[in-house]
DSSP file (Angstrom, degrees, kcal/mol; ACC not computed):
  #  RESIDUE AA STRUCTURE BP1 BP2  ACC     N-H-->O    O-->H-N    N-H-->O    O-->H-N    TCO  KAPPA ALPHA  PHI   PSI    X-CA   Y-CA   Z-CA
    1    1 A X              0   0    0      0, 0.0     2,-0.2     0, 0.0     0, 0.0   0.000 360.0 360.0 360.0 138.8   18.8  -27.9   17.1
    2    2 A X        -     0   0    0      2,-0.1     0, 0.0     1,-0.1     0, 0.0  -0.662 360.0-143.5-110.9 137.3   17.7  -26.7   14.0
    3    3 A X        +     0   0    0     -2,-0.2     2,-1.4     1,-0.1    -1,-0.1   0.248  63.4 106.3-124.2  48.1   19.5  -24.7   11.9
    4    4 A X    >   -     0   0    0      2,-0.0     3,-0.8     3,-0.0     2,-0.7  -0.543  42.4-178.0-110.0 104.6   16.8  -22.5   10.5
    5    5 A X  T 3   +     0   0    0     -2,-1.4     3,-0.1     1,-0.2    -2,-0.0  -0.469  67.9   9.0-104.9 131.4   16.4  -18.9   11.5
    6    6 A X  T 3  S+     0   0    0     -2,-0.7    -1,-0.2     1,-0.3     2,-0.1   0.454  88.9 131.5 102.7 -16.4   14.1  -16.4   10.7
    7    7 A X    <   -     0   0    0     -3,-0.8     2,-0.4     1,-0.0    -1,-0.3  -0.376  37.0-166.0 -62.5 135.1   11.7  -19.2    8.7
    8    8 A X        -     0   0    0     -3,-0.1    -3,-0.0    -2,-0.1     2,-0.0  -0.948  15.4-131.9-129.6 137.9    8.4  -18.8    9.7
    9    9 A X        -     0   0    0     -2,-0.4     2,-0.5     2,-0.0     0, 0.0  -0.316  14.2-140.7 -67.8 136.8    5.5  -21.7    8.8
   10   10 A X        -     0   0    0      2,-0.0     2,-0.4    -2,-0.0     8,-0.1  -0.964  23.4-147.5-100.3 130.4    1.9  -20.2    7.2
   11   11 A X        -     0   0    0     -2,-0.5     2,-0.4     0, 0.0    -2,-0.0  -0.936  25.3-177.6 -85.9 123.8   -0.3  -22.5    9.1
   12   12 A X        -     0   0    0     -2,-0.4     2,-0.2     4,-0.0    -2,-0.0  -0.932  25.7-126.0-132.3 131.4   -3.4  -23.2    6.7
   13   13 A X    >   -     0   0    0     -2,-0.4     3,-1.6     1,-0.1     0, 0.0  -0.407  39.3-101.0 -71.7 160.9   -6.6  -25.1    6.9
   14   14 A X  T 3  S+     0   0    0      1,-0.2    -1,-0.1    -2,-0.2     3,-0.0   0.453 119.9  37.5 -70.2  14.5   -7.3  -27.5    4.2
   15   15 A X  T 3  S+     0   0    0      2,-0.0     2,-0.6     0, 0.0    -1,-0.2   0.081 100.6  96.9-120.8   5.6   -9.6  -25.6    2.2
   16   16 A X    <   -     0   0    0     -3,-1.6     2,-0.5     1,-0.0    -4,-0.0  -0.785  65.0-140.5 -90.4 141.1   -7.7  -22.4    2.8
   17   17 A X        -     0   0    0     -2,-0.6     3,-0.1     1,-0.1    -3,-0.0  -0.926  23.9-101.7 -99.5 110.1   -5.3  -21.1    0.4
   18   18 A X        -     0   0    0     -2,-0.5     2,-0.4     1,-0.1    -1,-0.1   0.328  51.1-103.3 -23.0 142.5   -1.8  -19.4    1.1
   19   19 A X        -     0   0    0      1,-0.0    -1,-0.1     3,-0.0     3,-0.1  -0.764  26.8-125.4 -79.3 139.8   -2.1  -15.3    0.6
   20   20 A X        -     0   0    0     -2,-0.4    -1,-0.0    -3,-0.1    -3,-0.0  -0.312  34.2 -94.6 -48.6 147.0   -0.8  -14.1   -2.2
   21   21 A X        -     0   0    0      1,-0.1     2,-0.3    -2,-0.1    -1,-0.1  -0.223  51.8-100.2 -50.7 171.2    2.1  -11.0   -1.6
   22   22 A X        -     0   0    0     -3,-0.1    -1,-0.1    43,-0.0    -3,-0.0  -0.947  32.3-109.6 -90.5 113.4    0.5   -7.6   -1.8
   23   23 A X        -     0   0    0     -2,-0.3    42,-3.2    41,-0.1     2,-0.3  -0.315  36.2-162.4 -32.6 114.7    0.9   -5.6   -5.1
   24   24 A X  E     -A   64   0A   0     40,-0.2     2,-0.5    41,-0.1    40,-0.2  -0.903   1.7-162.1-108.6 145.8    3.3   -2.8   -4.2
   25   25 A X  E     -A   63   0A   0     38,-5.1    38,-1.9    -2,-0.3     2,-0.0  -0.957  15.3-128.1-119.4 147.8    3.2    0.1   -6.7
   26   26 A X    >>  -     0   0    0     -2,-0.5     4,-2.7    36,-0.3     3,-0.9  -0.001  44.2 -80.3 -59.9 178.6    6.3    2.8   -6.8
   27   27 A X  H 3> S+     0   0    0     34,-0.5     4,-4.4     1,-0.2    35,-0.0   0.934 129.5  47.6 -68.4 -51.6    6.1    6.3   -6.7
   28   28 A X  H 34 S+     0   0    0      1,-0.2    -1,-0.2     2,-0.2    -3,-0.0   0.420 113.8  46.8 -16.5 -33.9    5.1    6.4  -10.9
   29   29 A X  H X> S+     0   0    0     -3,-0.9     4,-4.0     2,-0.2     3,-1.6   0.854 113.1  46.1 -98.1 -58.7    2.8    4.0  -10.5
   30   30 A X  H 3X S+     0   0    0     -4,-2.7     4,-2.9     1,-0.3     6,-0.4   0.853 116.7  52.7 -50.6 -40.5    1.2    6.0   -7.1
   31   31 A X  H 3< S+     0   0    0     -4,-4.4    -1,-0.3    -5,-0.1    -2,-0.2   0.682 110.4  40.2 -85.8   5.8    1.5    9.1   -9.5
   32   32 A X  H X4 S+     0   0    0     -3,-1.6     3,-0.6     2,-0.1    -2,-0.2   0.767 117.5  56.4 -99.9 -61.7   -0.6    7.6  -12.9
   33   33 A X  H 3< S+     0   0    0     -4,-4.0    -3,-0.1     1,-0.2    -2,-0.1   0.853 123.2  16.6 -16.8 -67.3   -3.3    6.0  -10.2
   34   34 A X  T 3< S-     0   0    0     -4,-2.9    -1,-0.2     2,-0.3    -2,-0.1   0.388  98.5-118.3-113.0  11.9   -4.2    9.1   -8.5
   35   35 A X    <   +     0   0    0     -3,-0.6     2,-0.4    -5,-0.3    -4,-0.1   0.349  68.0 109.1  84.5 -19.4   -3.2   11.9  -10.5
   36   36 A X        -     0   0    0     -6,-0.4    -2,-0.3     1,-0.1    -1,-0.2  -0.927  58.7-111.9-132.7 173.6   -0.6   13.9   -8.4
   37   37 A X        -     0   0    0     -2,-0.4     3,-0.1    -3,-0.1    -1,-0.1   0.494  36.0-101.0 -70.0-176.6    2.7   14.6   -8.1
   38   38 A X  S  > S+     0   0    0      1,-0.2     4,-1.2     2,-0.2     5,-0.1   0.835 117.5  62.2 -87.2 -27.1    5.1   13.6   -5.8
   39   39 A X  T  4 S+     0   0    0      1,-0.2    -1,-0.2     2,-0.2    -3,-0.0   0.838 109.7  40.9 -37.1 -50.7    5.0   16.9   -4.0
   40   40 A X  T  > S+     0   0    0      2,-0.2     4,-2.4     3,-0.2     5,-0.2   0.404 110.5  58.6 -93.7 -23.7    1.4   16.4   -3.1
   41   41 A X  H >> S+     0   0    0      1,-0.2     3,-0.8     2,-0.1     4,-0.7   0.968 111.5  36.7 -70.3 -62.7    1.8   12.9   -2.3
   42   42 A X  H 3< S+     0   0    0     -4,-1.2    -2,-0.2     2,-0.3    -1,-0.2   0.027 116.5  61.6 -41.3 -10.8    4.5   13.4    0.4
   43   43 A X  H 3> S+     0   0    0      2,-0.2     4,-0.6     3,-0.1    -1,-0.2   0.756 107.2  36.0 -48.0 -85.6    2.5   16.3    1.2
   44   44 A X  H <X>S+     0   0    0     -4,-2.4     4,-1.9    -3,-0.8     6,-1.6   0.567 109.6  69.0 -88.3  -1.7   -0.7   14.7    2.1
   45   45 A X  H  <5S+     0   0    0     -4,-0.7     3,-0.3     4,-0.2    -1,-0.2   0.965 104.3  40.7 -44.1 -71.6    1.5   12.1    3.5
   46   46 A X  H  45S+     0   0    0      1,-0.2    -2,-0.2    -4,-0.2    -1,-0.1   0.839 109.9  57.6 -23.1 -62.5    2.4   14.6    6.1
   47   47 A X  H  <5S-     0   0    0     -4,-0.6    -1,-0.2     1,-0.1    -2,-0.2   0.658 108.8-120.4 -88.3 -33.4   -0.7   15.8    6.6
   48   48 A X  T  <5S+     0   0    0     -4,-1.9    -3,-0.2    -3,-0.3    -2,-0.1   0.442  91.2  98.6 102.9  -2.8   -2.4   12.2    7.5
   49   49 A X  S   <S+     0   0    0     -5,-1.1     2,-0.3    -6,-0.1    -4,-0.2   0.499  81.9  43.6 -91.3 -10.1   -5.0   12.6    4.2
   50   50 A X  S    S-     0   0    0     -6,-1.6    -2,-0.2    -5,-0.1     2,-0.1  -0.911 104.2 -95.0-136.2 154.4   -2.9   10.3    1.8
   51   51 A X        -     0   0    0     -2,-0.3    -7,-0.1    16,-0.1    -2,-0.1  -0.550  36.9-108.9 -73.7 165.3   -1.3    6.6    3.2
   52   52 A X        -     0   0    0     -2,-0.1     2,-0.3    -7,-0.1    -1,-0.1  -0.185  31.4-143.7 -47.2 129.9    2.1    6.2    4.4
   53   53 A X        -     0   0    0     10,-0.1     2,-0.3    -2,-0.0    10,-0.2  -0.939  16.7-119.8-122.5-171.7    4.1    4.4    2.1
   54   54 A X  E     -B   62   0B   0      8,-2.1     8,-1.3    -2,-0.3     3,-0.0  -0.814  15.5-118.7-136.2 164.5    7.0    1.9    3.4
   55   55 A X  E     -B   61   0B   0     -2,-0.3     6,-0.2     6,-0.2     3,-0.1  -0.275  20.0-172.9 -82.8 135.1   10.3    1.8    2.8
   56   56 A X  E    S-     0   0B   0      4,-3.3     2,-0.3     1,-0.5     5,-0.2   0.490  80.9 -24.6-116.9 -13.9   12.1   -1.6    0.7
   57   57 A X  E >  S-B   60   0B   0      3,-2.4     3,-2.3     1,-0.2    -1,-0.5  -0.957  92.8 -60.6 178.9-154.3   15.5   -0.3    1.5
   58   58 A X  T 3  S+     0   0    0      1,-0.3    -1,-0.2    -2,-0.3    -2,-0.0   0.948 129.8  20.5 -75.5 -35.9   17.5    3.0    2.3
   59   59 A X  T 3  S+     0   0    0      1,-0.1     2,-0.4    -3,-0.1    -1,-0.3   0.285 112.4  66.9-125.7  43.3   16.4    4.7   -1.3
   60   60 A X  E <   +B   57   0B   0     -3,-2.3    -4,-3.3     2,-0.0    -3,-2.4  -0.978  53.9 165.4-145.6 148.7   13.4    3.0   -2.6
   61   61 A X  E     +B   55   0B   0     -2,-0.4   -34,-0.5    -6,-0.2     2,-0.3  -0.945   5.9 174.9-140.7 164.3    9.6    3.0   -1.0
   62   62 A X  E     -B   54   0B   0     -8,-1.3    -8,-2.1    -2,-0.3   -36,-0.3  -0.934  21.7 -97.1-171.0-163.3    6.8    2.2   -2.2
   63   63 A X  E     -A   25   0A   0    -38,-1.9   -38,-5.1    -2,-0.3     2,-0.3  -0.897  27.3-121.5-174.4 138.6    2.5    1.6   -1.5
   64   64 A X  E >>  -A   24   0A   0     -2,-0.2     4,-2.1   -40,-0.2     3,-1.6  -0.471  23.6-127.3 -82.7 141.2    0.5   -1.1   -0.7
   65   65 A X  H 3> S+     0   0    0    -42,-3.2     4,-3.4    -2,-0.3    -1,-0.1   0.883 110.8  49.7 -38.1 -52.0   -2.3   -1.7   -3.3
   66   66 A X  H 3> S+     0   0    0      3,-0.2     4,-0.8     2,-0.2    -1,-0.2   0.394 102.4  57.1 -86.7  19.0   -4.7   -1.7   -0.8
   67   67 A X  H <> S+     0   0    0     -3,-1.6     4,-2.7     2,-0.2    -1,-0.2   0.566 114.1  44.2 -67.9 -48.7   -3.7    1.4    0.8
   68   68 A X  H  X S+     0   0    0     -4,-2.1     4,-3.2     2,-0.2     5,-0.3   0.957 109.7  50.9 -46.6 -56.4   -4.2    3.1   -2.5
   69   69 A X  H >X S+     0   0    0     -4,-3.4     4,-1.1     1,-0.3     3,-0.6   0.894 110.8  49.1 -67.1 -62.7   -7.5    1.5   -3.5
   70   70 A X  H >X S+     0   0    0     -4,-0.8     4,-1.7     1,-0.2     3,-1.5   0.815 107.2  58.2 -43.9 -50.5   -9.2    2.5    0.1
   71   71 A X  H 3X S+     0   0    0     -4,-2.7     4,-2.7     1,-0.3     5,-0.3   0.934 111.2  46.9 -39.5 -55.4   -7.7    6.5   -0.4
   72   72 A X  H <X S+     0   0    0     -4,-3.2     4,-0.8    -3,-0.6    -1,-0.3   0.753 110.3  47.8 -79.8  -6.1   -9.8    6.5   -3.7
   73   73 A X  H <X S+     0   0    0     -3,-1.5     4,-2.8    -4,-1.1    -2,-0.2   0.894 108.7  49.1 -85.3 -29.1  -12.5    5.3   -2.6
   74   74 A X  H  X S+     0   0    0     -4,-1.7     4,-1.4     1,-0.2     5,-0.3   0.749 117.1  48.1 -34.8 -33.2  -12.7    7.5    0.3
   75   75 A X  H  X S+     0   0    0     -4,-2.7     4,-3.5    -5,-0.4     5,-0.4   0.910 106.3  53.3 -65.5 -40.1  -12.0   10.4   -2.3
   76   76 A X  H  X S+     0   0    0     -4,-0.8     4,-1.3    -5,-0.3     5,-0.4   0.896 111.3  53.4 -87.2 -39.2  -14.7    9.0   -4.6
   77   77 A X  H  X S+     0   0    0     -4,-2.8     4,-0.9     2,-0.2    -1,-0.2   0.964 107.7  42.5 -32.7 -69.6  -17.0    9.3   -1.2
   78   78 A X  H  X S+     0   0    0     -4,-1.4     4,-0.8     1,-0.2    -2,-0.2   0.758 116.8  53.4 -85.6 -37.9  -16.6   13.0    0.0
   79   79 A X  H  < S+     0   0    0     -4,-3.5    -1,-0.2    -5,-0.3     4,-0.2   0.781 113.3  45.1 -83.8 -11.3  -17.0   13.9   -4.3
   80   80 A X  H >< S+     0   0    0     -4,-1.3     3,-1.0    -5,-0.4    -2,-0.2   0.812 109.4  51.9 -78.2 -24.2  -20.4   11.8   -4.3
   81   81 A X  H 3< S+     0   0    0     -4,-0.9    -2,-0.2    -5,-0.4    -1,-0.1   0.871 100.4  63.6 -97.0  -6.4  -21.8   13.3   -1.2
   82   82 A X  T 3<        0   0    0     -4,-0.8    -1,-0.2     1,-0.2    -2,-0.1   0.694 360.0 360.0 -48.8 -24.5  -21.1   17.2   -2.6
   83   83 A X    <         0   0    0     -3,-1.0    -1,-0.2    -4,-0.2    -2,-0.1   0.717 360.0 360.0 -71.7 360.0  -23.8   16.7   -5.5
Protein backbone atom coordinates (compact mmCIF):
# COMPACT_ATOMS: atom_id res chain seq x y z
CA UNK A 1 0.00 0.00 0.00
CA UNK A 2 1.43 3.08 -0.97
CA UNK A 3 1.54 5.85 1.04
CA UNK A 4 1.01 8.59 -1.51
CA UNK A 5 -2.30 10.48 -1.77
CA UNK A 6 -3.39 12.97 -3.92
CA UNK A 7 -0.04 12.55 -6.34
CA UNK A 8 -1.04 12.32 -9.70
CA UNK A 9 1.66 11.02 -12.66
CA UNK A 10 1.77 13.48 -16.07
CA UNK A 11 2.07 10.59 -18.51
CA UNK A 12 4.24 12.00 -21.47
CA UNK A 13 5.47 10.75 -24.73
CA UNK A 14 9.08 10.92 -25.45
CA UNK A 15 9.15 13.83 -27.55
CA UNK A 16 6.54 15.59 -25.56
CA UNK A 17 7.36 18.00 -23.00
CA UNK A 18 5.63 18.55 -19.45
CA UNK A 19 3.07 21.83 -19.53
CA UNK A 20 4.20 24.52 -18.13
CA UNK A 21 1.64 26.11 -15.14
CA UNK A 22 -0.65 28.79 -16.57
CA UNK A 23 0.34 32.50 -15.96
CA UNK A 24 -2.34 33.72 -13.45
CA UNK A 25 -2.52 37.56 -13.32
CA UNK A 26 -4.35 39.34 -10.09
CA UNK A 27 -6.91 41.78 -10.15
CA UNK A 28 -3.96 44.86 -10.91
CA UNK A 29 -2.48 43.01 -13.39
CA UNK A 30 -6.37 42.17 -15.05
CA UNK A 31 -6.82 46.08 -14.47
CA UNK A 32 -3.29 47.47 -16.53
CA UNK A 33 -4.12 44.61 -19.37
CA UNK A 34 -7.50 45.63 -20.25
CA UNK A 35 -8.05 49.06 -19.03
CA UNK A 36 -10.96 48.75 -16.48
CA UNK A 37 -11.63 48.90 -13.13
CA UNK A 38 -12.60 46.42 -10.85
CA UNK A 39 -16.22 47.54 -10.98
CA UNK A 40 -16.46 46.74 -14.65
CA UNK A 41 -14.59 43.69 -14.33
CA UNK A 42 -16.90 41.98 -11.82
CA UNK A 43 -19.55 43.60 -13.71
CA UNK A 44 -19.01 42.00 -17.06
CA UNK A 45 -18.17 39.10 -15.03
CA UNK A 46 -21.86 38.96 -14.07
CA UNK A 47 -22.93 39.68 -17.15
CA UNK A 48 -21.10 36.55 -19.06
CA UNK A 49 -18.97 39.37 -21.46
CA UNK A 50 -15.73 39.30 -19.42
CA UNK A 51 -14.07 35.54 -18.03
CA UNK A 52 -14.74 34.20 -14.68
CA UNK A 53 -11.82 34.40 -12.63
CA UNK A 54 -10.95 31.54 -9.97
CA UNK A 55 -10.58 31.66 -6.62
CA UNK A 56 -6.67 30.56 -4.85
CA UNK A 57 -8.17 30.80 -1.45
CA UNK A 58 -11.02 32.41 0.66
CA UNK A 59 -9.64 36.21 -0.18
CA UNK A 60 -7.54 36.09 -3.19
CA UNK A 61 -8.62 35.26 -7.09
CA UNK A 62 -7.24 35.64 -9.87
CA UNK A 63 -7.31 34.99 -14.23
CA UNK A 64 -5.94 32.70 -16.35
CA UNK A 65 -3.65 34.23 -19.05
CA UNK A 66 -5.39 32.62 -21.56
CA UNK A 67 -8.82 33.66 -20.46
CA UNK A 68 -7.57 37.19 -20.76
CA UNK A 69 -5.74 36.96 -24.05
CA UNK A 70 -8.96 35.28 -25.89
CA UNK A 71 -11.42 38.41 -24.24
CA UNK A 72 -9.05 40.85 -26.12
CA UNK A 73 -9.03 39.32 -28.94
CA UNK A 74 -12.65 38.89 -29.19
CA UNK A 75 -12.76 42.76 -28.31
CA UNK A 76 -10.17 43.54 -30.87
CA UNK A 77 -12.80 41.48 -33.36
CA UNK A 78 -16.23 43.32 -32.81
CA UNK A 79 -13.84 46.93 -32.99
CA UNK A 80 -12.34 45.65 -36.54
CA UNK A 81 -15.58 44.62 -37.93
CA UNK A 82 -17.33 48.35 -37.08
CA UNK A 83 -14.85 50.25 -39.59
Amino acid sequence: MSNRIGVQQVQTTPNEQPRKPEKLYRLNEVESLTGLRKSSIYAGMKAGTFPHCIRLSTRAVAWRESDIATWQAQRQQAGAGRD
